[in-house]
N, C-alpha and C positions, 0 to 999 in steps of 0.2 A: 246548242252545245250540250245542254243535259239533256235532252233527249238522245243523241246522238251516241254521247256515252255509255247510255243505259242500255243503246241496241248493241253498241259493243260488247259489255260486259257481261249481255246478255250471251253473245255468238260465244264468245270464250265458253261458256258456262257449260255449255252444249256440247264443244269438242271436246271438253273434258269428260263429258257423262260419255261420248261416244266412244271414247276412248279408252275408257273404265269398264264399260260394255264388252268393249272387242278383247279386251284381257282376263276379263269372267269368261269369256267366251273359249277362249284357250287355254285355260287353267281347267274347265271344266271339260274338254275334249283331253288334255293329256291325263287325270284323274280315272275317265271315262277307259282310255287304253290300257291304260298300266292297273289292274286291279294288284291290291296288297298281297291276295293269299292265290299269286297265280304260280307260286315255284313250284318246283320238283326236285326230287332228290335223287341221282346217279349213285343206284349201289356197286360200289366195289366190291372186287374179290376177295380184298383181303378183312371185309366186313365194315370199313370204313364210308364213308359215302360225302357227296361234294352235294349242296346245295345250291342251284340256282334258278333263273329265271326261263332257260329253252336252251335246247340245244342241235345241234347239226350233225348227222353223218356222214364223214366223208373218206367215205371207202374203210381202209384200217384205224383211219383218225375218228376222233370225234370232237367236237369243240363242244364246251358248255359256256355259254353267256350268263356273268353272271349281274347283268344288267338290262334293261330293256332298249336299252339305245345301242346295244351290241359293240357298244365301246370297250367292255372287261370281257376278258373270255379267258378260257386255257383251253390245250389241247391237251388228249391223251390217247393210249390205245385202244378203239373198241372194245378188245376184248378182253379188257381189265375191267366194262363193266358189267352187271350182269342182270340189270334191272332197271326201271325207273319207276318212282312214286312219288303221289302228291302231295305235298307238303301243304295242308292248308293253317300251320301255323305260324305265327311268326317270329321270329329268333327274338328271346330273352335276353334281357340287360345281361353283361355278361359283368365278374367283378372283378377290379383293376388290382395287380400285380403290386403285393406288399411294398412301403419305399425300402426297406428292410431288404429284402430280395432284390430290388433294382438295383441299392448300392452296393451288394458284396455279388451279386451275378448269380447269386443261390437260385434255383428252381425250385419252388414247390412241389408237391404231390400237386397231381394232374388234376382238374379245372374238368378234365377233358374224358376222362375213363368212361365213359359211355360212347362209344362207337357210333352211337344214332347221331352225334353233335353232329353238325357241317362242317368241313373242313374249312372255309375262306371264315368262317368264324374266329377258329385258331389263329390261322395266320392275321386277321384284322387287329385282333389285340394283341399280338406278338408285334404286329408292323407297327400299331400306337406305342408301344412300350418303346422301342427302341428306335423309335422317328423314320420309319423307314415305308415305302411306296410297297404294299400290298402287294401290287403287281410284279414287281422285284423278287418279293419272299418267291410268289409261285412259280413263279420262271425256273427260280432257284430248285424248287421240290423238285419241278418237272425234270429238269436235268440230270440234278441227283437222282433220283428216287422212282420217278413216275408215279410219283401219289400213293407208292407202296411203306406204306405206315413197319413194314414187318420183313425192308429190304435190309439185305447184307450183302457189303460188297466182297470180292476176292481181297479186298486188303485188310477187311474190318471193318469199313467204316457201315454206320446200321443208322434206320429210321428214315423219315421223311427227308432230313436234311444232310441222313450219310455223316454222321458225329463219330469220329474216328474214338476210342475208348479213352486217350490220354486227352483229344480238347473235352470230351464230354466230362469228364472228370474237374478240369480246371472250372468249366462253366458252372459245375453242381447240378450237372445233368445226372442221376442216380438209373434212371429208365429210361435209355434210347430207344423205345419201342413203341414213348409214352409219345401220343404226337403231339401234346403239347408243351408236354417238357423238351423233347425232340427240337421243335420249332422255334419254342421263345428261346431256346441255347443255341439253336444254328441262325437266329434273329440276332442274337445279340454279338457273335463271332463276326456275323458278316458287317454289325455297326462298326467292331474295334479294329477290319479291316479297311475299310471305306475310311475312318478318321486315320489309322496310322498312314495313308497312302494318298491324303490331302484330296479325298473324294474322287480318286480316279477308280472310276467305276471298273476298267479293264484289269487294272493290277490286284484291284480288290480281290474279282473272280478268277482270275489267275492265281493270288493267293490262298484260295478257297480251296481250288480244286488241286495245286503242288503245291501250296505249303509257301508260308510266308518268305524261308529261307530260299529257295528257289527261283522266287521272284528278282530276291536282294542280289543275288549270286547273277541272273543276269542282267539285270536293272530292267526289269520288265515283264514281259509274257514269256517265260520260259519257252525254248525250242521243240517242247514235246508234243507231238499231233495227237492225243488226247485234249490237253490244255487248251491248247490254239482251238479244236474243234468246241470245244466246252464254251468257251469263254463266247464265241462267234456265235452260236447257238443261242444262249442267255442272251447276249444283248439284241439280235435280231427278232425275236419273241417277244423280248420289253418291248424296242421301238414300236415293234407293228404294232401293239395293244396301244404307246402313246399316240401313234398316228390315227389311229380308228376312230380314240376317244376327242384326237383335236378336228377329226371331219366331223364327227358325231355333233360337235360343240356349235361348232360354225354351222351345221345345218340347222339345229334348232336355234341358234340365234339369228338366223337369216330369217325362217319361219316366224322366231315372234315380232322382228320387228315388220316382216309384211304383215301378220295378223292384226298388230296397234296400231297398223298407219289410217290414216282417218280417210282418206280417200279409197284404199283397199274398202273398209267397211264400205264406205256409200255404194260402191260396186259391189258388194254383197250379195241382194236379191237378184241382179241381171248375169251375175255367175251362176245361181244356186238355177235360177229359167233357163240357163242357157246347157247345166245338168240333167233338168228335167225332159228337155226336149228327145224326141224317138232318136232322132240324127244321132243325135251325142251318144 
C-alpha cells in the first residue's frame, strides 16, 4: 500500500513538471514573437503620427495594428500618411489627470504639445480618465476628424474629436487644436452622453454628432442621413475591432490549452520527426 502510493505521488509529480514544461515552453515562443521594441510609427500630414505595432495597405485605406494579435486596429486614408519610422522605444509612464481637473472637467495645458507623442497614447489615458473603451474614443476620431489633429469642419467644430467652440468652452477645452486637450474634452462629452442616455451607445453618438436636443425632439437617431450614416459607421468599426479581438482571444486560448495538455506534449518529439521529414 506505501509502496503503491509513493509510485502515485510519484506519477502526479511528473505531470506536473510536464506541464510546467509545456507552459515555459509557450510563454517563451510568444516572448520570442512579439519583441518589445518591434513598433513603428505612421507619420502624418498634419505632423502628428499614430504608433503601432505593423500595418496593411489596402488600396486607399490603410490599417495600423496596434497590437500583435491584430485584434486593435484603425483604419485611415493612405494618403494622410507620409512616412513610416522605427520606434525602438518604449512609451513613458504617462502622469494621471489632476482629481482637481477630473471634477470640475477643466483641461490642462497639453501633456501632449510635442507632436512626436503617439496618438493611441492620448487617447489610452483620455479613455482611463473617463472609463471609456480606447477603441470607442478612436472610432470616434476616425469619423470626426480622420486623425486630423488641425481639422475644421464647415460648421466649426475643430480637432481630433470636431469640439464645436461653445462644448469646448463648457469642457475647459482652451486649445481645440490641442489633441490632448481636444481628446480628453471630446473623452469626456461623450462619457456625459452615454450616462444621460443610460448607456445607449446609438443615442449617445447620435447626440454627438446632432446635438443632444435633437435626439430628445425625436426620441432617438434623428432622421438626418448624415446622423444615421455617422452613427452606423462608428458602431460597425467598434464591433469589427470587438470581433477580431474575441476570435483573437479564443485562438490563443484554444492554442494554450492544446500547448499544457500533457498528452499533446508526449506527442511532441513524433510531431517535431514527423516536421523534419523531406515529405512534409
Amino acid at each position: 500500500m506505501r509502496t503503491a502510493r509513493a509510485v502515485e505521488m510519484n506519477q502526479r509529480a511528473k505531470n506536473r513538471a510536464v506541464k510546467a514544461s509545456a507552459l515555459c515552453y509557450a510563454l517563451a515562443l510568444i516572448l520570442l514573437a512579439s519583441p518589445a521594441n518591434a513598433a513603428d510609427l505612421a507619420i502624418l500630414r498634419n505632423g502628428f503620427n499614430i504608433r503601432h505595432e505593423h500595418h496593411l495597405v489596402m488600396g486607399t485605406t490603410t490599417r495600423l495594428y496596434f497590437s500583435t494579435d491584430d485584434s486593435n486596429f484603425t483604419d485611415l486614408p493612405s494618403d494622410d500618411i507620409t512616412s513610416y519610422e522605427k520606434d525602438t522605444s518604449l512609451p513613458s509612464p504617462l502622469p494621471s489627470t489632476s482629481p482637481a481637473a477630473s471634477a470640475t472637467g477643466v483641461v490642462s495645458a497639453s501633456r501632449y504639445a510635442n507632436s512626436s507623442l503617439a496618438l493611441n497614447q492620448v487617447v489610452n489615458d483620455a479613455s482611463a480618465t473617463y472609463h471609456l473603451d480606447p477603441d470607442l474614443v478612436n472610432s470616434v476620431i476616425h469619423a470626426e476628424s480622420g486623425f486630423n489633429s488641425r481639422a475644421v469642419s464647415a460648421k466649426g467644430a475643430r480637432g481630433l474629436m470636431q469640439l464645436m467652440p461653445a462644448t469646448a468652452s463648457q469642457l475647459g477645452v482652451n486649445d481645440t487644436f490641442d489633441p490632448q486637450a481636444n481628446v480628453e474634452g471630446g473623452s469626456h462629452y461623450l462619457r456625459e452622453l452615454l450616462e444621460r442616455y443610460n448607456f445607449d451607445l446609438v443615442k449617445a453618438l447620435a447626440a454627438y454628432n446632432a446635438g443632444p436636443g435633437r435626439v430628445e425632439q425625436y426620441q432617438g437617431v434623428p432622421p438626418f442621413r448624415e446622423t444615421r450614416a455617422y452613427v452606423a459607421r462608428i458602431v460597425h468599426e467598434y464591433n469589427t475591432k470587438k470581433i477580431a479581438q474575441e476570435k483573437a482571444a479564443a485562438k490563443l486560448k484554444a492554442a494554450a490549452a492544446k500547448t499544457t495538455s500533457p498528452s499533446h506534449s508526449a506527442r511532441k518529439p513524433a510531431l517535431t520527426a514527423a516536421v523534419a521529414q523531406p515529405s512534409r
